[in-house]
Each structure stands twice: as C-alpha cells, then as structure tokens.
C-alpha positions as CSV (number, residue, x, y, z in Angstrom):
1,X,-27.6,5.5,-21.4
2,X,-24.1,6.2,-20.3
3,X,-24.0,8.1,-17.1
4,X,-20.5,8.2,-15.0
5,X,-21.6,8.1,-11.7
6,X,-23.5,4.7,-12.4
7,X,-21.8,1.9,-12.6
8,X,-21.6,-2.1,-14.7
9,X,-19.9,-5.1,-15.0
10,X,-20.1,-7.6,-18.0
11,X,-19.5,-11.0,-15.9
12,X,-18.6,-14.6,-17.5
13,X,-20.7,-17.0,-16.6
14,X,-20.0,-20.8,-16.9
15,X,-22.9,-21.6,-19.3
16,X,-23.2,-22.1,-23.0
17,X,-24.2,-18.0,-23.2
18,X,-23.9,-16.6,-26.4
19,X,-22.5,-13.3,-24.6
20,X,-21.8,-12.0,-21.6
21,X,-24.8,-10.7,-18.9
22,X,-24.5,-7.0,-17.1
23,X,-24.8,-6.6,-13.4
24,X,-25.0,-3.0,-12.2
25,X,-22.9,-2.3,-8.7
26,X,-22.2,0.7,-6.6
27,X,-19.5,3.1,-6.7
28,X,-17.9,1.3,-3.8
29,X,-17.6,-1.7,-5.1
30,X,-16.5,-0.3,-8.4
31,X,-13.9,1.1,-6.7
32,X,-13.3,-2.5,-5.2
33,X,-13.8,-4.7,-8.2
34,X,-11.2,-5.6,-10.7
35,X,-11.4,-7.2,-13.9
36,X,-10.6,-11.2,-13.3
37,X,-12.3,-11.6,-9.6
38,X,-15.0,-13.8,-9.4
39,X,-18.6,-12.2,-8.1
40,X,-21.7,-14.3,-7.3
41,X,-24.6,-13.0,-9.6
42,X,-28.2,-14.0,-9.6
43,X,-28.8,-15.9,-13.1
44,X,-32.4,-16.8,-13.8
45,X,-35.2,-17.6,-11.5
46,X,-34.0,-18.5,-8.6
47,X,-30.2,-19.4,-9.3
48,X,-26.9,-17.7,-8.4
49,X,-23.6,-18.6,-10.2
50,X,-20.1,-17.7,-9.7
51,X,-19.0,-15.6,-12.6
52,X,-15.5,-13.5,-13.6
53,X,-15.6,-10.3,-14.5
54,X,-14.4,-9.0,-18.2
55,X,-15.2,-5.5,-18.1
56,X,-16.3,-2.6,-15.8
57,X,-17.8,0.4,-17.8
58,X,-21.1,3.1,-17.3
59,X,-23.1,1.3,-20.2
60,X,-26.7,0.2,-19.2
61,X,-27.8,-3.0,-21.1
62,X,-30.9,-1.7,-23.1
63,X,-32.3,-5.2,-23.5
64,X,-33.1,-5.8,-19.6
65,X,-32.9,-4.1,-16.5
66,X,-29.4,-5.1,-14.9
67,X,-29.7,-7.1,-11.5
68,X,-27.4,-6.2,-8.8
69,X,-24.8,-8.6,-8.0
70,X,-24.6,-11.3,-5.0
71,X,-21.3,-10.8,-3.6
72,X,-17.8,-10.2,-4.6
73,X,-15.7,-13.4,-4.0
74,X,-12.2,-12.4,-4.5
75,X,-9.8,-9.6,-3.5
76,X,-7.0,-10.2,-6.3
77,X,-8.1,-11.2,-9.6
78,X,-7.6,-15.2,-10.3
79,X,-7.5,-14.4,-14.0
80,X,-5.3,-12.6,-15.7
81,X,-4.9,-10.4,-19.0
82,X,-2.8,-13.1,-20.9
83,X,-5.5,-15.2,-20.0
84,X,-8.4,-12.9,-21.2
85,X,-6.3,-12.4,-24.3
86,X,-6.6,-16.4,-24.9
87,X,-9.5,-16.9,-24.3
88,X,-11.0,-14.4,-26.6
89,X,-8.8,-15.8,-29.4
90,X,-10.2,-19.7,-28.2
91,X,-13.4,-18.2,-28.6
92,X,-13.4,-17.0,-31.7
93,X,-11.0,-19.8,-33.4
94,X,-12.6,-22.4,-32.0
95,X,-16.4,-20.6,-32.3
96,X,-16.7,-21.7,-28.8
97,X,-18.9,-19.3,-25.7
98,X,-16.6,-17.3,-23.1
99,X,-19.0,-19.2,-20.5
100,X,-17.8,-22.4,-21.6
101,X,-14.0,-21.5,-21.9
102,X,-14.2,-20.3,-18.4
103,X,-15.8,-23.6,-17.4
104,X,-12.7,-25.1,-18.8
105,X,-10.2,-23.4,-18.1
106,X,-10.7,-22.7,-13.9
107,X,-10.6,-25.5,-11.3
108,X,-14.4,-26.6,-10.5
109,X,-13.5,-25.4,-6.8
110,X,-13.2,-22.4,-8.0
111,X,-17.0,-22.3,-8.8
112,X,-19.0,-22.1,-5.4
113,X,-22.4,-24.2,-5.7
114,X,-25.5,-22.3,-4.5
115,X,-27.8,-24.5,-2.4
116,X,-31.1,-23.9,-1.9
117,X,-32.0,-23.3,1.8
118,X,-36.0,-23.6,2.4
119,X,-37.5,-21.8,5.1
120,X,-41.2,-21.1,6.0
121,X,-42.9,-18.0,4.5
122,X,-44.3,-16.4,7.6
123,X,-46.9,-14.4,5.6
124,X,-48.5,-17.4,3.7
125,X,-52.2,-18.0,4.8
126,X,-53.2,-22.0,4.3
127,X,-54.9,-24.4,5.7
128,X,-53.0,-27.5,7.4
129,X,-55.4,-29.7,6.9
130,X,-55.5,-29.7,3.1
131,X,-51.3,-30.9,3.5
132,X,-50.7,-34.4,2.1
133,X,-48.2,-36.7,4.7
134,X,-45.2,-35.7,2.8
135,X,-46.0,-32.1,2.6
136,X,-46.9,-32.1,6.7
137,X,-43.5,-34.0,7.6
138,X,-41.5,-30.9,5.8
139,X,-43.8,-28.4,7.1
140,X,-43.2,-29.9,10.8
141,X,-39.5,-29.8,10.1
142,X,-39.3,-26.3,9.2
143,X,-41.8,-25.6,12.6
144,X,-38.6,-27.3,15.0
145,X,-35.5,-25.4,12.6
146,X,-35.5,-22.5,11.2
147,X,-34.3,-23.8,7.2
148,X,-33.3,-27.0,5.4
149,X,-30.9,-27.8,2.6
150,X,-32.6,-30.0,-0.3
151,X,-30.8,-33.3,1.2
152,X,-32.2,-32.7,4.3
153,X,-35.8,-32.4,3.5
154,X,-35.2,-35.8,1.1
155,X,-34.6,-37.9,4.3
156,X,-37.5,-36.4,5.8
157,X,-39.8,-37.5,3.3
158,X,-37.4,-40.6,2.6
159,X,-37.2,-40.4,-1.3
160,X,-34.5,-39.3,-3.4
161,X,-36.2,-36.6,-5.1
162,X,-38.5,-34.3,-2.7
163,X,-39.2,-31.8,-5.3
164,X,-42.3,-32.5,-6.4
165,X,-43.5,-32.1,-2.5
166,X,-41.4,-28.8,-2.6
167,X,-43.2,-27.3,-5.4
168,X,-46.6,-28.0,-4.4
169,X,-45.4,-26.1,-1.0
170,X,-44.1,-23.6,-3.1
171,X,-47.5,-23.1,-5.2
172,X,-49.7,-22.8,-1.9
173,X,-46.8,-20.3,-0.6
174,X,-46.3,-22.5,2.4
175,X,-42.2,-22.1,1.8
176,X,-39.8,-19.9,0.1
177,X,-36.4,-20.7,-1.2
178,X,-33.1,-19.3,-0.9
179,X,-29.4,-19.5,-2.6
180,X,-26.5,-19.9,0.0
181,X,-23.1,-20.5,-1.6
182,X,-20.3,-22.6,-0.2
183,X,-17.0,-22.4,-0.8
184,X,-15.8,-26.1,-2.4
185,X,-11.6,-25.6,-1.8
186,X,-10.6,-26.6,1.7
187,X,-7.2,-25.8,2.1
188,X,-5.0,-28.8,3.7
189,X,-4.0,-27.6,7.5
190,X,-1.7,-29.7,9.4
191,X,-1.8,-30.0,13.6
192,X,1.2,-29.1,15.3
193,X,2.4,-28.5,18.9
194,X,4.4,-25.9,19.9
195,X,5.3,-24.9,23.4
196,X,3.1,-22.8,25.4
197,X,4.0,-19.3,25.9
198,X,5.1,-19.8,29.6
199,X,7.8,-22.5,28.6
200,X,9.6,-20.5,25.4
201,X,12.6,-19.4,27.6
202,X,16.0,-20.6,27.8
203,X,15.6,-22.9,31.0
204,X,12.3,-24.5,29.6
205,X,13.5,-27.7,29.6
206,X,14.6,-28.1,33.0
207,X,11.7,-26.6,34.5
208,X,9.1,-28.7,32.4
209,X,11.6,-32.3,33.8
210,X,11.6,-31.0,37.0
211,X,7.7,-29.9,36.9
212,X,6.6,-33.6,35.0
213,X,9.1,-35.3,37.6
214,X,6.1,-37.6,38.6
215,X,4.4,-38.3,35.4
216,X,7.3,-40.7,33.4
217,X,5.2,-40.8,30.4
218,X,4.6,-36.8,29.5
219,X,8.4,-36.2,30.8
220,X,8.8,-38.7,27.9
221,X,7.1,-36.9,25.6
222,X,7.9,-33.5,26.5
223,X,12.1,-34.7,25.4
224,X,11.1,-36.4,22.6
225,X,9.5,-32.8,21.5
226,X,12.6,-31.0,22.6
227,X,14.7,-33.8,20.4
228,X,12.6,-33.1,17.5
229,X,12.7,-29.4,18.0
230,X,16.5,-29.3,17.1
231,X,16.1,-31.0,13.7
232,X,12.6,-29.2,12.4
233,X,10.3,-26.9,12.5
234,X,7.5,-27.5,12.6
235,X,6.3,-30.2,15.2
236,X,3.3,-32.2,13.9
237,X,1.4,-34.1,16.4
238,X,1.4,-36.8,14.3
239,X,4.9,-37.1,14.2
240,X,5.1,-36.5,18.4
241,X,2.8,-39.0,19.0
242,X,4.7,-41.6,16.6
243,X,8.2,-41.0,18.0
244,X,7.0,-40.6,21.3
245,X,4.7,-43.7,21.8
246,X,2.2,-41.7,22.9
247,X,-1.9,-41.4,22.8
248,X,-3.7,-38.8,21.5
249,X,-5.3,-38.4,25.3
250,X,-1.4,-38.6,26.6
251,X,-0.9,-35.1,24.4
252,X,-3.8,-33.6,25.3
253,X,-3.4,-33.4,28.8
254,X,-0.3,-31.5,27.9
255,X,-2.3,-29.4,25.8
256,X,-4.7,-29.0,29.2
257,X,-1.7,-28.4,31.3
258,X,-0.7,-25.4,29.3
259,X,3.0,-27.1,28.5
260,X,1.9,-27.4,24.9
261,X,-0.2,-25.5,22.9
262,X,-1.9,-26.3,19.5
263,X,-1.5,-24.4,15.9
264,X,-2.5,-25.7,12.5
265,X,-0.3,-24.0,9.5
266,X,-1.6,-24.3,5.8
267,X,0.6,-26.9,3.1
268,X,0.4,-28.2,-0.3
269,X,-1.6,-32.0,-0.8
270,X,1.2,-32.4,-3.5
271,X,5.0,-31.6,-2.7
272,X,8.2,-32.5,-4.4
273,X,11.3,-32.9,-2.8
274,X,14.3,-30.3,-3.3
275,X,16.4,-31.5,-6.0
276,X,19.8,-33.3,-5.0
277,X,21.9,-32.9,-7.8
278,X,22.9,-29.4,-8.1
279,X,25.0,-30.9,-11.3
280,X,23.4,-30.0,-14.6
281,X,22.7,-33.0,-17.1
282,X,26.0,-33.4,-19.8
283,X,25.1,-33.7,-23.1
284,X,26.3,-36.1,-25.9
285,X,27.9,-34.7,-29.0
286,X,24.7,-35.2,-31.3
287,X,22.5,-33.6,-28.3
288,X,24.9,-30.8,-28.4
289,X,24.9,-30.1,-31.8
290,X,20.7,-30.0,-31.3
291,X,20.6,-27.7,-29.2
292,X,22.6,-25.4,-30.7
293,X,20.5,-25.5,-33.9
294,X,17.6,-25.1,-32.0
295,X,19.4,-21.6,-29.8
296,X,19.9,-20.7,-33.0
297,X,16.3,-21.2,-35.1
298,X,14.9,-19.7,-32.0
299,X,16.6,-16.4,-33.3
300,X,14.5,-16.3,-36.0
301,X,11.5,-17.8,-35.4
302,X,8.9,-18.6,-32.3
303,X,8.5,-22.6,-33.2
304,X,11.2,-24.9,-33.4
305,X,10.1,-28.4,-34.7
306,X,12.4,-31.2,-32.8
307,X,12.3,-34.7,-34.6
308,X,13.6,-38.1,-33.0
309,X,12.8,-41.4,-32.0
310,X,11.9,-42.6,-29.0
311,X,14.6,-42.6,-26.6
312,X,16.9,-40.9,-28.6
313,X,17.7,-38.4,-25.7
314,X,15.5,-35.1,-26.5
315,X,14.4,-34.8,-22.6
316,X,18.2,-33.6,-21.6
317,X,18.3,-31.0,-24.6
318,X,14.6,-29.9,-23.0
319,X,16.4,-30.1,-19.6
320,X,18.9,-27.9,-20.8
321,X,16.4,-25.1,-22.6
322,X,14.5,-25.1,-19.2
323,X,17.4,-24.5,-17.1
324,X,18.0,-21.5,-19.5
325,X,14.7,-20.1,-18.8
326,X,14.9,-20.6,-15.2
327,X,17.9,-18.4,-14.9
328,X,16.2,-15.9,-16.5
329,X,13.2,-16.1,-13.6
330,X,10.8,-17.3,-16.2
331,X,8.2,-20.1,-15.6
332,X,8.3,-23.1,-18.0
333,X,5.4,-25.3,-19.0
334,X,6.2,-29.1,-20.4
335,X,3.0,-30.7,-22.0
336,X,2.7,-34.4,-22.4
337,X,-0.2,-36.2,-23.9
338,X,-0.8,-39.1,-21.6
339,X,-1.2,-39.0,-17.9
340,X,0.4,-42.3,-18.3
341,X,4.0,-40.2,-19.2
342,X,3.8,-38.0,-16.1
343,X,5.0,-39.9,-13.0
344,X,8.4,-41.4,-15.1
345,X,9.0,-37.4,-16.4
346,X,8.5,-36.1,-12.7
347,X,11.4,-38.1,-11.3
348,X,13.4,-37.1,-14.1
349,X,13.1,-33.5,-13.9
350,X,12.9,-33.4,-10.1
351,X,16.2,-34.4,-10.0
352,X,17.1,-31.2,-11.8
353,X,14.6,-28.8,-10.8
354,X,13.2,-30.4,-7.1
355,X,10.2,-28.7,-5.9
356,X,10.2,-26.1,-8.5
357,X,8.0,-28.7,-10.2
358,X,4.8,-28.7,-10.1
359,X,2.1,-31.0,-12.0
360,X,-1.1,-30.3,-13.1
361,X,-3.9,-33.0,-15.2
362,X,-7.0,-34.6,-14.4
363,X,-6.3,-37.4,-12.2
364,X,-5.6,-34.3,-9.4
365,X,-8.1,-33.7,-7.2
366,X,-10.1,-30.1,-7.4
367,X,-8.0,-29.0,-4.5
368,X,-4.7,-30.0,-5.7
369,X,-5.5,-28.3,-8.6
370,X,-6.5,-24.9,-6.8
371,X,-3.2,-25.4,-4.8
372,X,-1.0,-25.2,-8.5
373,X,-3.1,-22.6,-9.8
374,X,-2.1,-20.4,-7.1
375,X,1.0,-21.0,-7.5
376,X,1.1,-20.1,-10.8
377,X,-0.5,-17.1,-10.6
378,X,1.7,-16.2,-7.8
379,X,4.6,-16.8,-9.8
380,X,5.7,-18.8,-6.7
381,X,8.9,-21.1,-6.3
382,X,6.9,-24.1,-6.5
383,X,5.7,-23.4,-9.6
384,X,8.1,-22.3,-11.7
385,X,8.0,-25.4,-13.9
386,X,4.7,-27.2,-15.2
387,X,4.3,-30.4,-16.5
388,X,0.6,-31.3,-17.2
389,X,-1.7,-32.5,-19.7
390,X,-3.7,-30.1,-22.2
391,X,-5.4,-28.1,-20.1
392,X,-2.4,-26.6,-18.4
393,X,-2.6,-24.0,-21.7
394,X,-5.6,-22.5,-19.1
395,X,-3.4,-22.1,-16.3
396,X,-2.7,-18.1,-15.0
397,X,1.1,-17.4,-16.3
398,X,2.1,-14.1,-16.0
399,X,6.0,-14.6,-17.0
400,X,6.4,-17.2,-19.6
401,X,9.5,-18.2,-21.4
402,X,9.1,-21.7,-22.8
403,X,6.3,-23.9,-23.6
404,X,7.8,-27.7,-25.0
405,X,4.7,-30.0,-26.1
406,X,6.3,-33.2,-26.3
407,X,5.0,-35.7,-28.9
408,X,2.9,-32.7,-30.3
409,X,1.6,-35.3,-33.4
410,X,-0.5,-37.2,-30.6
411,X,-4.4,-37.5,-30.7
412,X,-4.8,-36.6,-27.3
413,X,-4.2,-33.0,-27.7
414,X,-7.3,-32.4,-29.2
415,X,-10.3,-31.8,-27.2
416,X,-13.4,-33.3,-28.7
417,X,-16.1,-33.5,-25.8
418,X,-17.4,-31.1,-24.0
419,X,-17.3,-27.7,-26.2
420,X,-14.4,-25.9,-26.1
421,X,-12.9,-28.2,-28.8
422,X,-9.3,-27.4,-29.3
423,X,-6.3,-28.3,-29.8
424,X,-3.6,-28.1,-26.9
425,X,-0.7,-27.2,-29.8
426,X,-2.3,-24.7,-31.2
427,X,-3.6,-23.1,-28.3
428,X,0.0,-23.1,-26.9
429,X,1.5,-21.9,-29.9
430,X,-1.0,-18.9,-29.5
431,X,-0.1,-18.6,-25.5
432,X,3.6,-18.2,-26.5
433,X,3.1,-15.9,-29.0
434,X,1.4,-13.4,-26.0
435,X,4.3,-14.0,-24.0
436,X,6.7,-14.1,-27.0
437,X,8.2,-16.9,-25.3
C-alpha cells in the first residue's frame, strides 16, 4: 500500500532485531519528526522502548498492522547522517543488528526506562474474599493511592519479587498495568545568589549597609557578596557561605528579606581549565622531519602509519597535526587503548588546547557522558578535541578532520563481548573516510 497522505517511520530499537519495526504517525507529527530523534514506541505486550528513527516514508508493513507511536522525545535529532552512514557499514561488516549498534553507540541515559505503574481496574468484578494476604495488602494499597511503581508494591508485600502476586491480580482482572517513562539524564544545576531586583542599582550597597546597620552578621555577608561580585560571575552559595562564615539559615533570611534572590544555571560534571601556554610545542629535528613526511603522505593517501618506541616523542608531532586541524575549525578525536593512558595525556594536551578537551570512556558516568555527546554534536568549544577509548568512534561528529589511534596494534581495540564486535581501528579508519579526514 503506498498512499501519500498516510504516514510511517522505521524506528531502531535497542534489541537484537533482525530489522527495523514500522510505527505509523500522523501528518503532524510527520511534519515534526526528523530522521535521528528518538520516539517512545510500544514494543511487545506490554513494553515501550525508546527507539531512533531511520526513515520516514508512506509504505505500510504488510506483515502486521503498524502501532502508533508513544511519544516523540526529541526536537533536534541526537544522531546524525555520518553516523547512520556507520552504522550501516558496522552492521553489515561486522554482521551485527542496527538495534544493537544503537545500544552501543548512544549513552544508556539516553534510553528512558518505562516503569510499570499499577492501578485498580475499576470495571473488574471479584470477590475479596477469595484474595490471598499478599494479594489483599496490594489491593488495599491501591484503595488509599491511586497507582504504584513495582518497588513500591515489593515493600508492601515485603519480598523482592511481587510478581507472582501481580499476575494472579492481573489473571482475576483486579489491576491493570501501565508504561510511564522517565527521563535518566539529570543535568548538573548549581545554586547561586544574585541580588534581588530592588537592590541592582548603582547605590545598592549603601542602602543594603545602611538597611542591615543592626544585623552585623548579614551586613557581613551582604560585602563579602559585593567583594565577590567584582572578581566573578556567577555567585554560588556555596562559595558565599564559605568566604562569608555564614549558615545556610544566615542566607536564607536574606533570601526572605528580598536582598538576595536565588537562581540555579546549568554546567558540565567534567571541566578543564583554559590552557596557559598560548606557546605551541617546539619540535626536535627528527620530530620535524616526521611530520613533514607524514604532511606529505597525507597528500596521497587517507592512513599514515607512524612507528616509534615508547617515549620517543610522537605526542608533540600529534600536538602539532591537531593544532593544524583546529585552525581549520575542525574537531579532532585521539583514541587510546587503556583508560589507564588518559589522565597523564589530559594534562598534556590541556596545556595546549585547555577546555577545548574533552574526554569520553567508560569510567564516566551516564551523565558525563550525555554532557560530551552534546557537545559533540553541537560542535561546541568544549569539544573540539576528543580523547577517549573505543567507543568514541560512536560519538556524533559532524566536522571531522583528524582521527590519531595511538598504539593502534593493542588488544583492547577490539570488542569481543556484548555483540557489536569490532574493531575501534577499523571502524575509525571507515569514520574518516566519511569525513575524508
């Protein structure tokens, strides 16, 4: 059937599928929907999964009926067509699903988890008295509140595991279950005081002495803000209360009072430092002669192969290629095979390229990995160089110049367990070919 006024996605969902499923949508949220946003689609019985949409088209599927979808998660897409493109290529080199590249590739954050919400069914017909203990407890529950998550309902009937109780509820109709989905990322937010509308004029501070002239310890505090204000910012209240002596009940009255008011602004969990050596690294005669082989391979072919020992100085000749990059606003990603070899490579290249850095491997929580992934995508300043461990190849470049995989002969590129199974050198040497970097 192919009709143009209907409308279908083919979504990515994170299981071992061996294809994508079709949801069918409405023309208004076809007109919405672009390919890379994430939707929440009913997947089975009773589940709903957070999925990416691949494809928007007017083909029905002609092996089932197409469920609607959930709801539409994103506004921008978080995946982009070089990724797509790799993906597709992982898939089929490394005969591995789109579900499970996907689960891979994204930050688990980015996957909302459904919860099942139980709630009475107010049509059900049964008699009470037929209820077990452990069924009556949960049926009581549910008569003082309106729904319960799972974890809930397991300290009611004190056991780890209340489903069996559940589904003999759920055979006499006594309950019915829902999907809710939360969001996992919490961004970080950070408490600051600001003075309140009534005191931002020029003569603020003489009024607020003059007003406080009784209360020594809030006049206190109010010029240790007014110090604090001249050097930065942003004012946490962390910081007032540590420089000032102060309790938090001490700053709240200020709060109360109106002198101060309260605000809460969005930062990174991970931040480097700006770098304090505008100086570029000098390089040794042999270091020099290197790098202009390698400028000049690089004219003829994508891979250049650089061979030394340890310590023989090929991070400055790396230094050197990335500065190149930078200058022509590309983004830069350094792959190392151990964890282990990040924190001494950090300070190194901070020095150079401050908190243009950012880091990205498995010892980051899912939220500081959300945090980089944005600003990759966003092609922000604090991303413009990467240094991470294989599965950085998965991260959302859109303007790529240089990929260096340092001691690319090492084990640990290779992903054995779970499925995708690939290699991080080959899959960059395919990333750099999409961005002919």
């Amino acid at each position: 059937m192919h009709n143009i006024d209907i409308f279908f996605i083919d979504v990515i969902i994170p299981l071992s599928l061996e294809r994508n499923f079709t949801y069918a949508i409405t023309k208004a949220e076809a007109d919405f929907i672009k390919k890379g946003v994430r939707v929440a689609v009913p997947f089975g019985k009773n589940k709903v999964y957070t999925g990416i949409v691949y494809d928007i088209h007017h083909n029905a599927p002609t092996a089932y009926d197409a469920k609607s979808i959930h709801s539409i998660l994103d506004e921008f897409p978080v995946i982009n067509q070089y990724q797509f493109k790799l993906w597709e290529w992982m898939s089929s080199y490394y005969l591995g699903s789109m579900g499970e590249i996907m689960r891979a590739a994204i930050p688990n954050a980015f996957l909302l988890e459904s919860e099942t919400i139980i709630s009475l069914n107010p049509t059900s017909k049964f008699e009470i008295n037929n209820l077990k203990d452990d069924e009556y407890l949960v049926y009581e529950a549910l008569q003082q509140q309106t729904s319960l998550k799972v974890d809930e309902i397991n300290a009611i009937v004190d056991r780890k595991n209340s489903f069996p109780v559940l589904k003999r509820l759920l055979d006499y109709k006594v309950i019915s279950f829902e999907q809710e989905l939360s969001e996992k990322y919490k961004p970080k937010l950070i408490r600051c005081v600001r003075l309140h509308p009534n005191y931002q004029h020029e003569n603020a501070l003489q009024e607020l002495v003059e007003t406080l002239k009784r209360a020594s310890k809030q006049r206190e505090i109010v010029l240790r803000y007014f110090n604090l204000a001249s050097s930065t910012k942003q004012i946490k209240v962390a910081d007032l209360k540590l420089k000032s002596n102060a309790t938090s009940t001490q700053i709240k009255l200020l709060i109360d009072k109106e002198v101060f008011e309260v605000y809460h602004y969005q930062t990174d969990r991970i931040q480097f430092e700006d770098s304090d050596e505008s100086n570029s690294t000098e390089l040794n005669p042999g270091q020099k002669i290197a790098l202009n082989e390698i400028n000049g391979l690089f004219n003829i072919h994508n891979i250049v192969l650089l061979h030394g020992v340890t310590s023989s100085g090929k991070t400055e000749i790396y230094i050197k290629k990335i500065e190149a990059i930078l200058a022509e606003g590309k983004q830069a990603l350094y792959l190392v095979p151990e964890i282990a070899l990040t924190s001494q490579l950090v300070q190194r290249l901070q020095k150079y390229f401050g908190n243009q850095i950012a880091v990205y491997h498995s010892r980051y929580s899912q939220n500081e990995r959300v945090e980089v992934w944005n600003h990759v995508l966003n092609q922000s300043e604090n991303a413009r160089v990467v240094i991470g461990a294989r599965s950085s190849v998965f991260l959302p470049f859109s303007n790529l110049g240089l990929i260096i995989v340092d001691e690319e002969h090492e084990q640990s590129y290779k992903q054995f367990d779970p499925s995708p199974r690939y290699h991080a050198r080959d899959t960059a040497i395919i990333l750099a070919a999409l961005f002919q970097a």
